[in-house]
C-alpha positions in Angstrom: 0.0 0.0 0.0 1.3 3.4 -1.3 2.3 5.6 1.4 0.7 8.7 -0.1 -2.6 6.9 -0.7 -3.1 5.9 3.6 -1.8 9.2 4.3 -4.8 10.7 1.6 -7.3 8.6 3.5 -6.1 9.1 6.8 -6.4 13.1 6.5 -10.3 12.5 5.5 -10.3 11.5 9.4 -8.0 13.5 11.4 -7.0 17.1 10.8 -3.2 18.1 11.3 -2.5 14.7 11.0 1.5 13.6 10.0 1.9 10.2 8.8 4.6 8.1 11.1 4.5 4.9 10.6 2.1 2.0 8.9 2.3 -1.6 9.9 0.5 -4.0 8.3 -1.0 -7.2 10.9 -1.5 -10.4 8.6 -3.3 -12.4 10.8 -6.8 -11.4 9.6 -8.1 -13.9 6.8 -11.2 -11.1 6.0 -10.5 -7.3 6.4 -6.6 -5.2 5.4 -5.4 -4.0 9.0 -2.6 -1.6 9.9 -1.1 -0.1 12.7 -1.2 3.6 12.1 1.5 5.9 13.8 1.1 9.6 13.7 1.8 13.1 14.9 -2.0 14.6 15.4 -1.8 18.0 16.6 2.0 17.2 17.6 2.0 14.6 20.0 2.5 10.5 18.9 -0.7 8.8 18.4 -1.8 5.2 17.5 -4.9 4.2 16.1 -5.9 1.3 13.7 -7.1 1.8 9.9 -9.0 -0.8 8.3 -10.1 -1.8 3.7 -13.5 -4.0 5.0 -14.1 -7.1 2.7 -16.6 -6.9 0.2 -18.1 -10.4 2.0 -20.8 -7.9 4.0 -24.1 -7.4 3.1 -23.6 -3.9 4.5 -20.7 -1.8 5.7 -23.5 0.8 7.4 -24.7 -2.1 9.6 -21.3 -3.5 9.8 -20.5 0.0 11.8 -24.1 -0.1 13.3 -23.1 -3.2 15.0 -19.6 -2.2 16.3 -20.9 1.4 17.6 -23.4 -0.3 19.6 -21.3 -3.1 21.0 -18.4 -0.6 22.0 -21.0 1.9 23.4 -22.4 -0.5 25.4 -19.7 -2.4 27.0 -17.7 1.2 28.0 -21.5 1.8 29.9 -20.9 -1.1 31.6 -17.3 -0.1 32.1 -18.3 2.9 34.1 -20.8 1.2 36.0 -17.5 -0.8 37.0 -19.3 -3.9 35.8 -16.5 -5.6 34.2 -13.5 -4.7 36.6 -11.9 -7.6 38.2 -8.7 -8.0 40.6 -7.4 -3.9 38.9 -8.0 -6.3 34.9 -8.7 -3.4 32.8 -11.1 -4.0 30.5 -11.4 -2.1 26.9 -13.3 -1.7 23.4 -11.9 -0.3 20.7 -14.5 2.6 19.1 -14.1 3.3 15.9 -13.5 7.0 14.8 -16.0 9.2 12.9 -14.6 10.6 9.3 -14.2 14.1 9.1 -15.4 14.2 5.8 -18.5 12.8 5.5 -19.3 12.6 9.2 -19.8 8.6 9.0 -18.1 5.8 10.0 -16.6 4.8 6.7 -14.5 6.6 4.4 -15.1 5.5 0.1 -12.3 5.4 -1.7 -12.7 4.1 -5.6 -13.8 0.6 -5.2 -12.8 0.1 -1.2 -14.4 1.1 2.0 -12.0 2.4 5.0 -12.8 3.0 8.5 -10.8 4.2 11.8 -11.0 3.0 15.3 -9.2 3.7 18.5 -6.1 1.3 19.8 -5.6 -0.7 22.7 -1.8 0.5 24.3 0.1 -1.9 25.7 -1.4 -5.3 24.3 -0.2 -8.2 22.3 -2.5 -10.6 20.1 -1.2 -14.3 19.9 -1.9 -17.1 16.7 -1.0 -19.8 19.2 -1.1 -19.9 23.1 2.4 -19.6 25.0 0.8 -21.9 28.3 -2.2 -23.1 29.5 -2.5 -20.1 32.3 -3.0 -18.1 28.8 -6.0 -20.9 28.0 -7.8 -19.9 31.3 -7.5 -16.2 30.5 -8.6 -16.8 27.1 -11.8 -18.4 28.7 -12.3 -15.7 31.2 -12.2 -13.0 28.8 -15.0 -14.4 26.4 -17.2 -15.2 29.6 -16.3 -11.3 30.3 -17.8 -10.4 26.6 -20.5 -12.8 26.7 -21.6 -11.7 30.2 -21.1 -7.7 29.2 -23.3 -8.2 26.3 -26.0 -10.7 27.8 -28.5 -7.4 28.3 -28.2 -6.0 25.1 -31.5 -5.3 22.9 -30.8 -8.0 20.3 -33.6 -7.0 18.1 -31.2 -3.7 17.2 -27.7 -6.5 16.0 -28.2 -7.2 12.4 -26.3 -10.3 10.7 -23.7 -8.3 8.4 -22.6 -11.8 6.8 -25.8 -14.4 5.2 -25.7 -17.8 6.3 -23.4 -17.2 8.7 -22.5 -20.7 10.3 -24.8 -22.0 8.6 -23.5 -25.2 8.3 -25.9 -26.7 5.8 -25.6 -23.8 3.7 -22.1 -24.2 3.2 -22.5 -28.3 2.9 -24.7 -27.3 -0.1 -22.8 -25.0 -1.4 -19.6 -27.2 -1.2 -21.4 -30.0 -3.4 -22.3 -27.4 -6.1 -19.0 -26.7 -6.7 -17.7 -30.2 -6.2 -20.6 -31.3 -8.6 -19.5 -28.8 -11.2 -15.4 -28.2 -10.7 -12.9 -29.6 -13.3 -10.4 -31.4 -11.6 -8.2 -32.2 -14.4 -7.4 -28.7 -14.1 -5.2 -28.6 -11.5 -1.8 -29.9 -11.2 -1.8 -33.7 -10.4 0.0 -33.3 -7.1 -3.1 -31.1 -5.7 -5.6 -32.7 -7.5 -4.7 -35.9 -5.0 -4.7 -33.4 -2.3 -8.2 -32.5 -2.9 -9.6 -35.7 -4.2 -8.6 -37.4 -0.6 -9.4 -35.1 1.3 -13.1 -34.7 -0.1 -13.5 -38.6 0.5 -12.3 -38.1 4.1 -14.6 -35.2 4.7 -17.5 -36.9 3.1 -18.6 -39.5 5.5 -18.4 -36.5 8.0 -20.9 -34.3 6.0 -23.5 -37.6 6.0 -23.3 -37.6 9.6 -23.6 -33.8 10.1 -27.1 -34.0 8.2 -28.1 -36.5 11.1 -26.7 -34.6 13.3 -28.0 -31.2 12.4 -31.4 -33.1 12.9 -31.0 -33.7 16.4 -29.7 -30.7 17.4 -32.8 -28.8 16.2 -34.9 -30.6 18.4 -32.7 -29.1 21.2 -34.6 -25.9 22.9 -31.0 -23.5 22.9 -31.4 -20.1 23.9 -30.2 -17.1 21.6 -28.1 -14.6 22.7 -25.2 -12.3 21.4 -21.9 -14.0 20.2 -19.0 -12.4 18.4 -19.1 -14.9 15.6 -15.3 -14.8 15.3 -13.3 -15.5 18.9 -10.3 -17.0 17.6 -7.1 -16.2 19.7 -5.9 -13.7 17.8 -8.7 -11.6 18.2 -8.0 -11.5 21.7 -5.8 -8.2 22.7 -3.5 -9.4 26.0 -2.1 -7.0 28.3 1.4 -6.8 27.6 2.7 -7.2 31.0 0.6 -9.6 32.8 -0.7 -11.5 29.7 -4.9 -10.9 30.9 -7.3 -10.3 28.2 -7.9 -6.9 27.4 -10.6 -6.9 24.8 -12.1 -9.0 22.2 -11.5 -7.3 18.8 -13.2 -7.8 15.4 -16.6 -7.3 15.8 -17.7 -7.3 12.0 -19.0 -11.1 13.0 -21.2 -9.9 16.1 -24.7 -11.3 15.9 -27.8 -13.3 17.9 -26.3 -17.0 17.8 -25.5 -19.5 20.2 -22.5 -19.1 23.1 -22.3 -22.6 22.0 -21.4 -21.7 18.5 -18.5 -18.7 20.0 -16.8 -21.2 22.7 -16.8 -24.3 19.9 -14.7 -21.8 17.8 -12.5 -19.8 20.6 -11.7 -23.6 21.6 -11.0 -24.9 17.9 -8.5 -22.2 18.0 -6.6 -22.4 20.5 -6.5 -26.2 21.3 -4.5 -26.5 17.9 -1.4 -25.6 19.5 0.6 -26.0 16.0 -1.5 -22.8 15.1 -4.0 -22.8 11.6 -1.0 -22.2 9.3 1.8 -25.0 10.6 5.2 -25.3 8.8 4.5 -28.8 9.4 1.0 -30.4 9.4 2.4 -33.2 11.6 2.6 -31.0 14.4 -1.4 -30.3 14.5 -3.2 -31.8 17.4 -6.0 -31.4 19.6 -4.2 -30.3 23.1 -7.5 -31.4 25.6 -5.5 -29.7 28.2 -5.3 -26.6 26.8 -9.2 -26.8 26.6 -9.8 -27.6 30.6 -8.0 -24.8 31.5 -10.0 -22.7 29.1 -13.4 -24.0 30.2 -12.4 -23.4 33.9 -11.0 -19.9 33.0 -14.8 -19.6 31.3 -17.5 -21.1 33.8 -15.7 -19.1 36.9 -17.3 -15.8 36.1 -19.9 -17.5 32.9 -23.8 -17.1 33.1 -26.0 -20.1 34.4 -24.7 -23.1 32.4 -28.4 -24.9 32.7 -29.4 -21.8 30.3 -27.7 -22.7 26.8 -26.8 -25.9 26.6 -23.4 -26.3 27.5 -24.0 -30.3 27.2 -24.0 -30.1 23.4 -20.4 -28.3 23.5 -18.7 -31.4 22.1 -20.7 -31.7 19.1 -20.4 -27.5 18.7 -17.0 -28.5 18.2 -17.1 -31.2 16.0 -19.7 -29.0 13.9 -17.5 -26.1 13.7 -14.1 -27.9 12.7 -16.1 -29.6 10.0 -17.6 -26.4 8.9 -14.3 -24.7 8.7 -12.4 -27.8 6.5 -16.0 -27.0 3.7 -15.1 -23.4 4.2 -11.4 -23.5 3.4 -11.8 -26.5 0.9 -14.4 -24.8 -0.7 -12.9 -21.5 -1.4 -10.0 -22.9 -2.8 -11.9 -24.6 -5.4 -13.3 -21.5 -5.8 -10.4 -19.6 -6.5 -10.1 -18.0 -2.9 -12.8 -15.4 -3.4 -13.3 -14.9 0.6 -10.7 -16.1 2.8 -7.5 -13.7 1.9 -4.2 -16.1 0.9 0.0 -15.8 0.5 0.1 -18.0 -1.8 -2.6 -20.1 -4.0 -3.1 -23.3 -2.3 -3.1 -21.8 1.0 -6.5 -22.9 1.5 -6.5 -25.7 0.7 -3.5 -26.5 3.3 -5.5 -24.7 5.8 -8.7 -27.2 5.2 -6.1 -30.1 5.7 -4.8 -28.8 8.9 -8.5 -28.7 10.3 -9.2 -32.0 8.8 -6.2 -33.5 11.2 -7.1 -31.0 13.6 -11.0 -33.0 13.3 -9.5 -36.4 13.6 -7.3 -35.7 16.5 -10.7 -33.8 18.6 -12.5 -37.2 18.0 -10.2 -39.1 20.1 -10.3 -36.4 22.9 -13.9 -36.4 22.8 -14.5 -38.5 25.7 -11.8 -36.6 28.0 -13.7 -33.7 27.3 -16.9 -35.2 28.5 -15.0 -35.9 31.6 -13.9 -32.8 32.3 -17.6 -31.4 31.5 -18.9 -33.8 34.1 -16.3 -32.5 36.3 -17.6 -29.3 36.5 -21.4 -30.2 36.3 -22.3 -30.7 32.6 -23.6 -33.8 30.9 -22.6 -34.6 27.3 -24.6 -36.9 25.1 -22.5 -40.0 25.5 -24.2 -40.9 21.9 -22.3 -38.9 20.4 -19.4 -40.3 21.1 -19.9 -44.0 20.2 -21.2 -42.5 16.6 -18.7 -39.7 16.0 -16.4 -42.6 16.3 -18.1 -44.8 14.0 -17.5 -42.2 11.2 -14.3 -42.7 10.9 
Protein backbone atom coordinates (compact mmCIF):
# COMPACT_ATOMS: atom_id res chain seq x y z
CA UNK A 1 0.00 0.00 0.00
CA UNK A 2 1.26 3.38 -1.26
CA UNK A 3 2.25 5.57 1.38
CA UNK A 4 0.70 8.72 -0.09
CA UNK A 5 -2.63 6.89 -0.71
CA UNK A 6 -3.07 5.93 3.59
CA UNK A 7 -1.83 9.21 4.32
CA UNK A 8 -4.79 10.67 1.64
CA UNK A 9 -7.27 8.63 3.46
CA UNK A 10 -6.06 9.06 6.83
CA UNK A 11 -6.44 13.14 6.46
CA UNK A 12 -10.35 12.52 5.46
CA UNK A 13 -10.34 11.51 9.40
CA UNK A 14 -8.04 13.50 11.36
CA UNK A 15 -6.99 17.05 10.75
CA UNK A 16 -3.23 18.08 11.35
CA UNK A 17 -2.45 14.75 10.95
CA UNK A 18 1.47 13.59 10.01
CA UNK A 19 1.92 10.21 8.76
CA UNK A 20 4.63 8.07 11.13
CA UNK A 21 4.54 4.89 10.60
CA UNK A 22 2.09 2.03 8.93
CA UNK A 23 2.34 -1.64 9.93
CA UNK A 24 0.46 -3.96 8.26
CA UNK A 25 -1.03 -7.25 10.94
CA UNK A 26 -1.53 -10.43 8.64
CA UNK A 27 -3.28 -12.37 10.83
CA UNK A 28 -6.77 -11.42 9.56
CA UNK A 29 -8.12 -13.93 6.84
CA UNK A 30 -11.18 -11.12 6.02
CA UNK A 31 -10.50 -7.32 6.41
CA UNK A 32 -6.61 -5.22 5.40
CA UNK A 33 -5.42 -3.99 9.01
CA UNK A 34 -2.62 -1.61 9.93
CA UNK A 35 -1.12 -0.09 12.68
CA UNK A 36 -1.24 3.56 12.14
CA UNK A 37 1.46 5.90 13.83
CA UNK A 38 1.10 9.61 13.68
CA UNK A 39 1.78 13.10 14.88
CA UNK A 40 -2.04 14.62 15.36
CA UNK A 41 -1.78 18.02 16.61
CA UNK A 42 1.99 17.25 17.61
CA UNK A 43 2.03 14.59 20.04
CA UNK A 44 2.53 10.54 18.92
CA UNK A 45 -0.70 8.84 18.43
CA UNK A 46 -1.84 5.16 17.47
CA UNK A 47 -4.86 4.16 16.07
CA UNK A 48 -5.91 1.29 13.73
CA UNK A 49 -7.11 1.79 9.91
CA UNK A 50 -8.99 -0.83 8.27
CA UNK A 51 -10.07 -1.83 3.75
CA UNK A 52 -13.52 -3.96 5.00
CA UNK A 53 -14.14 -7.05 2.70
CA UNK A 54 -16.64 -6.90 0.24
CA UNK A 55 -18.05 -10.41 1.99
CA UNK A 56 -20.83 -7.89 4.01
CA UNK A 57 -24.06 -7.44 3.09
CA UNK A 58 -23.64 -3.85 4.51
CA UNK A 59 -20.72 -1.79 5.66
CA UNK A 60 -23.51 0.81 7.39
CA UNK A 61 -24.73 -2.11 9.58
CA UNK A 62 -21.35 -3.53 9.82
CA UNK A 63 -20.49 0.03 11.79
CA UNK A 64 -24.13 -0.08 13.30
CA UNK A 65 -23.13 -3.19 14.98
CA UNK A 66 -19.64 -2.20 16.34
CA UNK A 67 -20.92 1.35 17.60
CA UNK A 68 -23.44 -0.27 19.57
CA UNK A 69 -21.26 -3.07 21.02
CA UNK A 70 -18.38 -0.64 21.98
CA UNK A 71 -20.98 1.91 23.43
CA UNK A 72 -22.40 -0.53 25.44
CA UNK A 73 -19.65 -2.37 26.98
CA UNK A 74 -17.69 1.22 27.95
CA UNK A 75 -21.49 1.79 29.88
CA UNK A 76 -20.86 -1.14 31.60
CA UNK A 77 -17.25 -0.09 32.11
CA UNK A 78 -18.26 2.87 34.05
CA UNK A 79 -20.83 1.22 35.98
CA UNK A 80 -17.46 -0.82 37.05
CA UNK A 81 -19.30 -3.92 35.84
CA UNK A 82 -16.46 -5.58 34.22
CA UNK A 83 -13.54 -4.74 36.58
CA UNK A 84 -11.92 -7.57 38.25
CA UNK A 85 -8.70 -8.03 40.62
CA UNK A 86 -7.43 -3.94 38.93
CA UNK A 87 -7.99 -6.26 34.89
CA UNK A 88 -8.67 -3.35 32.79
CA UNK A 89 -11.11 -4.03 30.52
CA UNK A 90 -11.42 -2.12 26.92
CA UNK A 91 -13.33 -1.69 23.41
CA UNK A 92 -11.95 -0.26 20.71
CA UNK A 93 -14.52 2.58 19.14
CA UNK A 94 -14.15 3.25 15.90
CA UNK A 95 -13.53 6.96 14.77
CA UNK A 96 -15.99 9.18 12.85
CA UNK A 97 -14.62 10.55 9.34
CA UNK A 98 -14.16 14.07 9.09
CA UNK A 99 -15.45 14.18 5.82
CA UNK A 100 -18.45 12.77 5.49
CA UNK A 101 -19.32 12.55 9.16
CA UNK A 102 -19.79 8.61 8.98
CA UNK A 103 -18.10 5.78 10.03
CA UNK A 104 -16.64 4.79 6.72
CA UNK A 105 -14.53 6.56 4.39
CA UNK A 106 -15.15 5.46 0.12
CA UNK A 107 -12.31 5.38 -1.74
CA UNK A 108 -12.66 4.11 -5.63
CA UNK A 109 -13.77 0.55 -5.21
CA UNK A 110 -12.82 0.10 -1.22
CA UNK A 111 -14.42 1.05 1.97
CA UNK A 112 -11.98 2.42 4.99
CA UNK A 113 -12.75 3.05 8.50
CA UNK A 114 -10.82 4.25 11.76
CA UNK A 115 -11.00 3.03 15.28
CA UNK A 116 -9.15 3.68 18.54
CA UNK A 117 -6.10 1.31 19.80
CA UNK A 118 -5.63 -0.71 22.69
CA UNK A 119 -1.78 0.51 24.30
CA UNK A 120 0.06 -1.90 25.74
CA UNK A 121 -1.35 -5.26 24.29
CA UNK A 122 -0.17 -8.22 22.26
CA UNK A 123 -2.47 -10.63 20.13
CA UNK A 124 -1.22 -14.27 19.92
CA UNK A 125 -1.95 -17.07 16.66
CA UNK A 126 -0.97 -19.79 19.21
CA UNK A 127 -1.05 -19.87 23.08
CA UNK A 128 2.42 -19.65 25.04
CA UNK A 129 0.84 -21.86 28.28
CA UNK A 130 -2.24 -23.13 29.51
CA UNK A 131 -2.48 -20.10 32.30
CA UNK A 132 -3.02 -18.08 28.82
CA UNK A 133 -6.02 -20.87 28.05
CA UNK A 134 -7.84 -19.93 31.34
CA UNK A 135 -7.53 -16.17 30.45
CA UNK A 136 -8.63 -16.83 27.08
CA UNK A 137 -11.83 -18.36 28.68
CA UNK A 138 -12.31 -15.72 31.20
CA UNK A 139 -12.24 -12.98 28.76
CA UNK A 140 -14.99 -14.40 26.41
CA UNK A 141 -17.18 -15.15 29.57
CA UNK A 142 -16.32 -11.35 30.30
CA UNK A 143 -17.83 -10.36 26.64
CA UNK A 144 -20.49 -12.80 26.67
CA UNK A 145 -21.59 -11.67 30.25
CA UNK A 146 -21.15 -7.68 29.24
CA UNK A 147 -23.30 -8.23 26.29
CA UNK A 148 -25.99 -10.73 27.80
CA UNK A 149 -28.47 -7.42 28.31
CA UNK A 150 -28.22 -5.98 25.13
CA UNK A 151 -31.47 -5.26 22.87
CA UNK A 152 -30.77 -8.00 20.28
CA UNK A 153 -33.60 -7.01 18.13
CA UNK A 154 -31.23 -3.73 17.17
CA UNK A 155 -27.71 -6.48 15.99
CA UNK A 156 -28.21 -7.21 12.36
CA UNK A 157 -26.30 -10.30 10.73
CA UNK A 158 -23.66 -8.35 8.36
CA UNK A 159 -22.61 -11.79 6.79
CA UNK A 160 -25.76 -14.37 5.20
CA UNK A 161 -25.72 -17.81 6.30
CA UNK A 162 -23.41 -17.17 8.73
CA UNK A 163 -22.52 -20.75 10.28
CA UNK A 164 -24.79 -22.01 8.61
CA UNK A 165 -23.48 -25.19 8.27
CA UNK A 166 -25.94 -26.73 5.83
CA UNK A 167 -25.57 -23.84 3.74
CA UNK A 168 -22.11 -24.23 3.22
CA UNK A 169 -22.47 -28.26 2.90
CA UNK A 170 -24.74 -27.30 -0.09
CA UNK A 171 -22.77 -25.00 -1.37
CA UNK A 172 -19.62 -27.16 -1.23
CA UNK A 173 -21.45 -29.97 -3.38
CA UNK A 174 -22.35 -27.44 -6.11
CA UNK A 175 -19.04 -26.74 -6.72
CA UNK A 176 -17.68 -30.24 -6.21
CA UNK A 177 -20.56 -31.34 -8.60
CA UNK A 178 -19.47 -28.76 -11.22
CA UNK A 179 -15.39 -28.22 -10.71
CA UNK A 180 -12.87 -29.58 -13.29
CA UNK A 181 -10.43 -31.44 -11.64
CA UNK A 182 -8.19 -32.18 -14.40
CA UNK A 183 -7.38 -28.72 -14.12
CA UNK A 184 -5.20 -28.65 -11.47
CA UNK A 185 -1.84 -29.87 -11.23
CA UNK A 186 -1.84 -33.66 -10.44
CA UNK A 187 0.02 -33.29 -7.07
CA UNK A 188 -3.12 -31.12 -5.71
CA UNK A 189 -5.58 -32.74 -7.48
CA UNK A 190 -4.71 -35.87 -5.00
CA UNK A 191 -4.66 -33.36 -2.33
CA UNK A 192 -8.25 -32.46 -2.89
CA UNK A 193 -9.65 -35.73 -4.20
CA UNK A 194 -8.59 -37.38 -0.57
CA UNK A 195 -9.44 -35.10 1.32
CA UNK A 196 -13.07 -34.74 -0.11
CA UNK A 197 -13.49 -38.60 0.54
CA UNK A 198 -12.27 -38.07 4.10
CA UNK A 199 -14.59 -35.24 4.69
CA UNK A 200 -17.51 -36.85 3.15
CA UNK A 201 -18.63 -39.51 5.55
CA UNK A 202 -18.39 -36.48 8.03
CA UNK A 203 -20.90 -34.33 6.01
CA UNK A 204 -23.52 -37.60 6.03
CA UNK A 205 -23.29 -37.58 9.56
CA UNK A 206 -23.61 -33.80 10.13
CA UNK A 207 -27.08 -33.98 8.18
CA UNK A 208 -28.09 -36.54 11.09
CA UNK A 209 -26.72 -34.62 13.35
CA UNK A 210 -27.96 -31.23 12.42
CA UNK A 211 -31.43 -33.08 12.92
CA UNK A 212 -31.01 -33.74 16.37
CA UNK A 213 -29.72 -30.66 17.44
CA UNK A 214 -32.78 -28.77 16.22
CA UNK A 215 -34.88 -30.64 18.42
CA UNK A 216 -32.67 -29.09 21.16
CA UNK A 217 -34.58 -25.89 22.91
CA UNK A 218 -31.00 -23.50 22.93
CA UNK A 219 -31.37 -20.11 23.95
CA UNK A 220 -30.23 -17.11 21.58
CA UNK A 221 -28.09 -14.60 22.71
CA UNK A 222 -25.17 -12.32 21.38
CA UNK A 223 -21.90 -14.00 20.22
CA UNK A 224 -19.01 -12.39 18.44
CA UNK A 225 -19.09 -14.90 15.65
CA UNK A 226 -15.29 -14.77 15.25
CA UNK A 227 -13.32 -15.50 18.85
CA UNK A 228 -10.30 -17.05 17.61
CA UNK A 229 -7.13 -16.23 19.71
CA UNK A 230 -5.85 -13.71 17.75
CA UNK A 231 -8.73 -11.60 18.18
CA UNK A 232 -8.00 -11.47 21.67
CA UNK A 233 -5.85 -8.15 22.71
CA UNK A 234 -3.47 -9.36 26.02
CA UNK A 235 -2.14 -7.01 28.26
CA UNK A 236 1.42 -6.83 27.60
CA UNK A 237 2.66 -7.22 31.03
CA UNK A 238 0.57 -9.56 32.82
CA UNK A 239 -0.68 -11.54 29.69
CA UNK A 240 -4.86 -10.91 30.90
CA UNK A 241 -7.30 -10.31 28.23
CA UNK A 242 -7.93 -6.90 27.44
CA UNK A 243 -10.59 -6.86 24.81
CA UNK A 244 -12.14 -9.03 22.19
CA UNK A 245 -11.54 -7.25 18.75
CA UNK A 246 -13.22 -7.80 15.37
CA UNK A 247 -16.61 -7.25 15.81
CA UNK A 248 -17.69 -7.27 11.99
CA UNK A 249 -19.01 -11.15 13.01
CA UNK A 250 -21.18 -9.95 16.07
CA UNK A 251 -24.74 -11.32 15.91
CA UNK A 252 -27.78 -13.28 17.86
CA UNK A 253 -26.29 -17.01 17.83
CA UNK A 254 -25.46 -19.52 20.22
CA UNK A 255 -22.53 -19.10 23.09
CA UNK A 256 -22.26 -22.57 22.00
CA UNK A 257 -21.38 -21.72 18.55
CA UNK A 258 -18.50 -18.70 19.96
CA UNK A 259 -16.83 -21.22 22.66
CA UNK A 260 -16.79 -24.32 19.92
CA UNK A 261 -14.73 -21.79 17.83
CA UNK A 262 -12.51 -19.83 20.62
CA UNK A 263 -11.72 -23.64 21.57
CA UNK A 264 -11.01 -24.91 17.94
CA UNK A 265 -8.47 -22.20 18.00
CA UNK A 266 -6.55 -22.42 20.51
CA UNK A 267 -6.52 -26.25 21.32
CA UNK A 268 -4.53 -26.45 17.88
CA UNK A 269 -1.39 -25.57 19.47
CA UNK A 270 0.63 -26.01 16.04
CA UNK A 271 -1.45 -22.76 15.11
CA UNK A 272 -4.01 -22.78 11.55
CA UNK A 273 -0.99 -22.16 9.28
CA UNK A 274 1.84 -24.96 10.60
CA UNK A 275 5.22 -25.31 8.76
CA UNK A 276 4.51 -28.80 9.38
CA UNK A 277 1.02 -30.37 9.39
CA UNK A 278 2.41 -33.21 11.63
CA UNK A 279 2.62 -30.98 14.39
CA UNK A 280 -1.38 -30.29 14.54
CA UNK A 281 -3.20 -31.83 17.36
CA UNK A 282 -5.96 -31.39 19.56
CA UNK A 283 -4.20 -30.30 23.09
CA UNK A 284 -7.52 -31.45 25.58
CA UNK A 285 -5.49 -29.70 28.21
CA UNK A 286 -5.33 -26.64 26.83
CA UNK A 287 -9.20 -26.77 26.56
CA UNK A 288 -9.79 -27.55 30.59
CA UNK A 289 -8.04 -24.81 31.47
CA UNK A 290 -9.98 -22.73 29.11
CA UNK A 291 -13.35 -24.00 30.19
CA UNK A 292 -12.44 -23.38 33.90
CA UNK A 293 -10.98 -19.93 32.96
CA UNK A 294 -14.84 -19.60 31.26
CA UNK A 295 -17.49 -21.11 33.76
CA UNK A 296 -15.68 -19.12 36.94
CA UNK A 297 -17.32 -15.80 36.13
CA UNK A 298 -19.90 -17.51 32.88
CA UNK A 299 -23.75 -17.09 33.14
CA UNK A 300 -25.97 -20.14 34.39
CA UNK A 301 -24.75 -23.08 32.42
CA UNK A 302 -28.37 -24.95 32.69
CA UNK A 303 -29.43 -21.78 30.30
CA UNK A 304 -27.71 -22.67 26.81
CA UNK A 305 -26.77 -25.94 26.63
CA UNK A 306 -23.40 -26.31 27.54
CA UNK A 307 -24.02 -30.33 27.23
CA UNK A 308 -24.00 -30.12 23.40
CA UNK A 309 -20.44 -28.34 23.48
CA UNK A 310 -18.75 -31.44 22.09
CA UNK A 311 -20.74 -31.66 19.14
CA UNK A 312 -20.41 -27.47 18.71
CA UNK A 313 -17.01 -28.54 18.16
CA UNK A 314 -17.11 -31.24 15.97
CA UNK A 315 -19.75 -28.97 13.87
CA UNK A 316 -17.47 -26.09 13.70
CA UNK A 317 -14.08 -27.94 12.67
CA UNK A 318 -16.11 -29.65 9.99
CA UNK A 319 -17.61 -26.41 8.92
CA UNK A 320 -14.30 -24.70 8.67
CA UNK A 321 -12.44 -27.84 6.54
CA UNK A 322 -15.97 -27.02 3.73
CA UNK A 323 -15.13 -23.44 4.17
CA UNK A 324 -11.40 -23.48 3.45
CA UNK A 325 -11.77 -26.50 0.90
CA UNK A 326 -14.36 -24.80 -0.74
CA UNK A 327 -12.90 -21.49 -1.38
CA UNK A 328 -9.97 -22.91 -2.77
CA UNK A 329 -11.92 -24.65 -5.41
CA UNK A 330 -13.31 -21.45 -5.78
CA UNK A 331 -10.38 -19.59 -6.46
CA UNK A 332 -10.05 -18.01 -2.92
CA UNK A 333 -12.77 -15.38 -3.42
CA UNK A 334 -13.32 -14.85 0.64
CA UNK A 335 -10.66 -16.08 2.75
CA UNK A 336 -7.46 -13.73 1.89
CA UNK A 337 -4.19 -16.13 0.89
CA UNK A 338 0.02 -15.75 0.53
CA UNK A 339 0.11 -18.03 -1.83
CA UNK A 340 -2.63 -20.13 -4.00
CA UNK A 341 -3.05 -23.33 -2.32
CA UNK A 342 -3.10 -21.82 1.03
CA UNK A 343 -6.46 -22.85 1.48
CA UNK A 344 -6.46 -25.70 0.67
CA UNK A 345 -3.54 -26.52 3.29
CA UNK A 346 -5.51 -24.69 5.81
CA UNK A 347 -8.73 -27.23 5.24
CA UNK A 348 -6.06 -30.07 5.71
CA UNK A 349 -4.80 -28.84 8.92
CA UNK A 350 -8.55 -28.70 10.33
CA UNK A 351 -9.16 -32.02 8.85
CA UNK A 352 -6.17 -33.48 11.16
CA UNK A 353 -7.13 -30.97 13.63
CA UNK A 354 -11.04 -32.99 13.27
CA UNK A 355 -9.49 -36.44 13.59
CA UNK A 356 -7.27 -35.68 16.45
CA UNK A 357 -10.65 -33.78 18.56
CA UNK A 358 -12.45 -37.24 18.01
CA UNK A 359 -10.25 -39.13 20.14
CA UNK A 360 -10.29 -36.40 22.85
CA UNK A 361 -13.93 -36.37 22.79
CA UNK A 362 -14.50 -38.52 25.67
CA UNK A 363 -11.75 -36.59 28.02
CA UNK A 364 -13.66 -33.69 27.30
CA UNK A 365 -16.90 -35.24 28.54
CA UNK A 366 -15.02 -35.94 31.60
CA UNK A 367 -13.94 -32.77 32.28
CA UNK A 368 -17.59 -31.38 31.54
CA UNK A 369 -18.92 -33.79 34.15
CA UNK A 370 -16.32 -32.52 36.31
CA UNK A 371 -17.59 -29.33 36.49
CA UNK A 372 -21.44 -30.23 36.33
CA UNK A 373 -22.30 -30.67 32.57
CA UNK A 374 -23.56 -33.81 30.93
CA UNK A 375 -22.60 -34.61 27.33
CA UNK A 376 -24.56 -36.89 25.12
CA UNK A 377 -22.49 -40.03 25.55
CA UNK A 378 -24.16 -40.90 21.95
CA UNK A 379 -22.28 -38.91 20.38
CA UNK A 380 -19.37 -40.26 21.11
CA UNK A 381 -19.88 -44.00 20.20
CA UNK A 382 -21.19 -42.45 16.60
CA UNK A 383 -18.75 -39.66 16.04
CA UNK A 384 -16.38 -42.55 16.26
CA UNK A 385 -18.13 -44.76 13.95
CA UNK A 386 -17.55 -42.25 11.25
CA UNK A 387 -14.29 -42.71 10.89
Amino acid sequence: MEFEKINLIICNFFDNSKLLNIDYIDSGLINKTYIIEHLINGKKSKFVLQCLSNIFESYEQVNINHQLITDHIKNKIKKVYCKSANQRWESPCLIKCNSNNLFVFPYYSDFWRAMEYIEDTLSFDVLEDKKMAYQTGLGLAKFHRTCSDIDLSKIKNTIKDFHNIKQYINQFNMTIRTFNFIELDESINKRVKKLIDSISNHILYVECLLGYLKRKSVQSSLIHGDPKLSNFLFDIKYKYVVSLIDLDTVSSGYLLTDLADCIRSICNVAGENPDDIENVSFDINCCKYFLKGYFSISNKKVDYGFELLPEYIYLIIVELTIRFLNDFLQSNRYFKIKYKTQNLYRAEVQYRLLSSFITQIPTLSNSLHGIGISSNPNFISDVQKVV
